[in-house]
Every structure is written in C-alpha cells, then in structure tokens.
C-alpha positions as CSV (number, residue, x, y, z in Angstrom):
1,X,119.4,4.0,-15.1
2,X,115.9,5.3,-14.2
3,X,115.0,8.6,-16.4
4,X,117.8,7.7,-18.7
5,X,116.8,4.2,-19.6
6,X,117.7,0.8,-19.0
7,X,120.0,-2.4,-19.8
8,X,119.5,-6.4,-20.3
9,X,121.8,-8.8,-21.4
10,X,123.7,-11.9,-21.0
11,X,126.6,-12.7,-18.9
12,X,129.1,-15.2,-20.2
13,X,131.9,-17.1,-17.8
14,X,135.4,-18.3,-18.4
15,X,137.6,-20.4,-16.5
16,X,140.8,-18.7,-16.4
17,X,142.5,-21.5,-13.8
18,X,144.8,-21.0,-11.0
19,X,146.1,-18.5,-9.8
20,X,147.9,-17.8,-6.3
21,X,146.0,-21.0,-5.0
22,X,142.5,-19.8,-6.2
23,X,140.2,-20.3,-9.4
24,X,140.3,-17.4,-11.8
25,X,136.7,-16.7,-13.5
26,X,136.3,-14.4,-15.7
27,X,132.7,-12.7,-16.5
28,X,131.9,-10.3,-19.2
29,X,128.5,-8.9,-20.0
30,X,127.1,-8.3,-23.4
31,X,124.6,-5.3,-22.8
32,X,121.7,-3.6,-24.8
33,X,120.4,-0.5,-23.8
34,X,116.6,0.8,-24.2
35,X,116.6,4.6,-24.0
36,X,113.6,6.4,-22.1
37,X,110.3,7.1,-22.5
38,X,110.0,10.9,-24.4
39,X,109.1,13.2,-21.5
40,X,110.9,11.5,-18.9
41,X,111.5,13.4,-15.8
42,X,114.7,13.5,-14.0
43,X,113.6,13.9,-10.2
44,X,114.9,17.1,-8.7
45,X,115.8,18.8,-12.2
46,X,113.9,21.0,-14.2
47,X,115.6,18.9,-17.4
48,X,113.4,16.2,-18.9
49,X,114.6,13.5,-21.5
50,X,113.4,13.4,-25.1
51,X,116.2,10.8,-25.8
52,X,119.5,9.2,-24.9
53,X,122.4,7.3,-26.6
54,X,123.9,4.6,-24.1
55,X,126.9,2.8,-25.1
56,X,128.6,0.3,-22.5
57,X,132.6,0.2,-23.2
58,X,133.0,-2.3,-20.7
59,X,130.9,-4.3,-18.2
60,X,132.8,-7.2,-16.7
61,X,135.0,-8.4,-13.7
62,X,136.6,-11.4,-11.8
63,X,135.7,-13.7,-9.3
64,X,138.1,-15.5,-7.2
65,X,137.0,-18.9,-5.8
66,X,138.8,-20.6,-2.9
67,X,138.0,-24.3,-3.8
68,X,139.3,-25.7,-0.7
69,X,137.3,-23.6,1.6
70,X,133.9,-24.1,-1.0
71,X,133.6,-20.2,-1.5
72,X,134.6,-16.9,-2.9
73,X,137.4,-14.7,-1.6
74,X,137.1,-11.7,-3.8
75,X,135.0,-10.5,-6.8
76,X,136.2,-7.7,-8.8
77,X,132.9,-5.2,-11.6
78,X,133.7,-3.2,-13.8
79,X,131.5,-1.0,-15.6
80,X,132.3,2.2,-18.3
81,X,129.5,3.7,-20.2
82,X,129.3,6.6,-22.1
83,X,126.9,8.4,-24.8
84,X,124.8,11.7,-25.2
85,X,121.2,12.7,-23.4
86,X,119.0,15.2,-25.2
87,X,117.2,17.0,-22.8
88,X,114.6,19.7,-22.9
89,X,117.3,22.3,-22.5
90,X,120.4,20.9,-24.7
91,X,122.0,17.6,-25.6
92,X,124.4,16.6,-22.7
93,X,127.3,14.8,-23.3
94,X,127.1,11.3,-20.1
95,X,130.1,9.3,-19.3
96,X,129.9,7.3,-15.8
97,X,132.7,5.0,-15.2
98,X,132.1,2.0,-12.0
99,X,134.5,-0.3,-10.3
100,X,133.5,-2.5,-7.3
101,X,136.3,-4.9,-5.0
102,X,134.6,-6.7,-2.7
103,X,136.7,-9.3,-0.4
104,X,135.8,-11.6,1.8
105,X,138.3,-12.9,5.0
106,X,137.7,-15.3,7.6
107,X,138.3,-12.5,10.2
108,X,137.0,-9.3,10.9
109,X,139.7,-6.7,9.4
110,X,138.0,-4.2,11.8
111,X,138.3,-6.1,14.9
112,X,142.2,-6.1,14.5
C-alpha cells in the first residue's frame, strides 16, 4: 500500500471437492497490517501521513483445478479493507474494496 503501509500474512487452503467436474479450493488469508512511517509522503498530494488504521474484512478467493487436464481453469480474489488515515490536513476515512476473475480456456475467446 506504499505511503499508507503494508501487509504480511499467511494463507491457508481447503479442499472443498468437486464441483461441476473440477476441484474446489478454497484460500483465505490471515493479514496483519504495519502502518507507515510518520512523515510519509503520498506522491502527487500535498497530504502526508502521520498514521493509518488498516483493517482487512476479507482477503480470500477460489481456485478451480481441472485434474484431468493437470491445471487451473479459473481463480477467483477477493480483497475488502477499510480503516482511517490521519494526514497532515485531517483524518480521512479509506475503504478500497478488490475482486479479481481470471479464467483460463483452451482457445482464444478473442479469436472467435
């Protein structure tokens, strides 16, 4: 999250089994957040940060695994944070919510 801080954690996996002929797996990740530096600069902003309150509501998603072809066909992230910045000029409340889909086919879908 550059000027705003940053995140580690784990990332735990469960099998969820069959479903519409591929392997359901689950993923959730347990996240911590370390808040900036005091000072730091947001790039293009007059605002700097003296501190920030992260708090991840949910951070997990789905893979789908094709076990007769040996690979994924789709993966699914999801990712909902919210909190409060203090910045040099007032204390801003942040939510940023973040879903990805990516799917894979054996053919192009833009060469139909």
């Amino acid at each position: 999250f550059g000027p705003l801080g940053s995140f580690t954690g784990e990332t735990s996996f469960v099998r969820k089994g069959m479903q519409q002929g591929l392997l359901r797996i689950d993923y959730a990740h347990k996240l911590a957040y370390r808040g900036p530096g005091k000072g730091a600069a947001i790039a293009g902003s007059p605002l700097t940060v003296s501190s920030a309150d992260l708090r991840p509501e949910k951070a997990g998603g789905s893979i789908w695994y094709d076990q007769k072809a040996k690979r994924v066909r789709q993966a699914e992230d999801h990712f909902y944070v919210k909190g409060e910045i203090a910045t040099n000029l007032a204390a801003l409340p942040i939510e940023e919510q973040q879903a990805m889909i990516v799917k894979l086919t054996d053919v192009n879908p833009w060469s139909r």
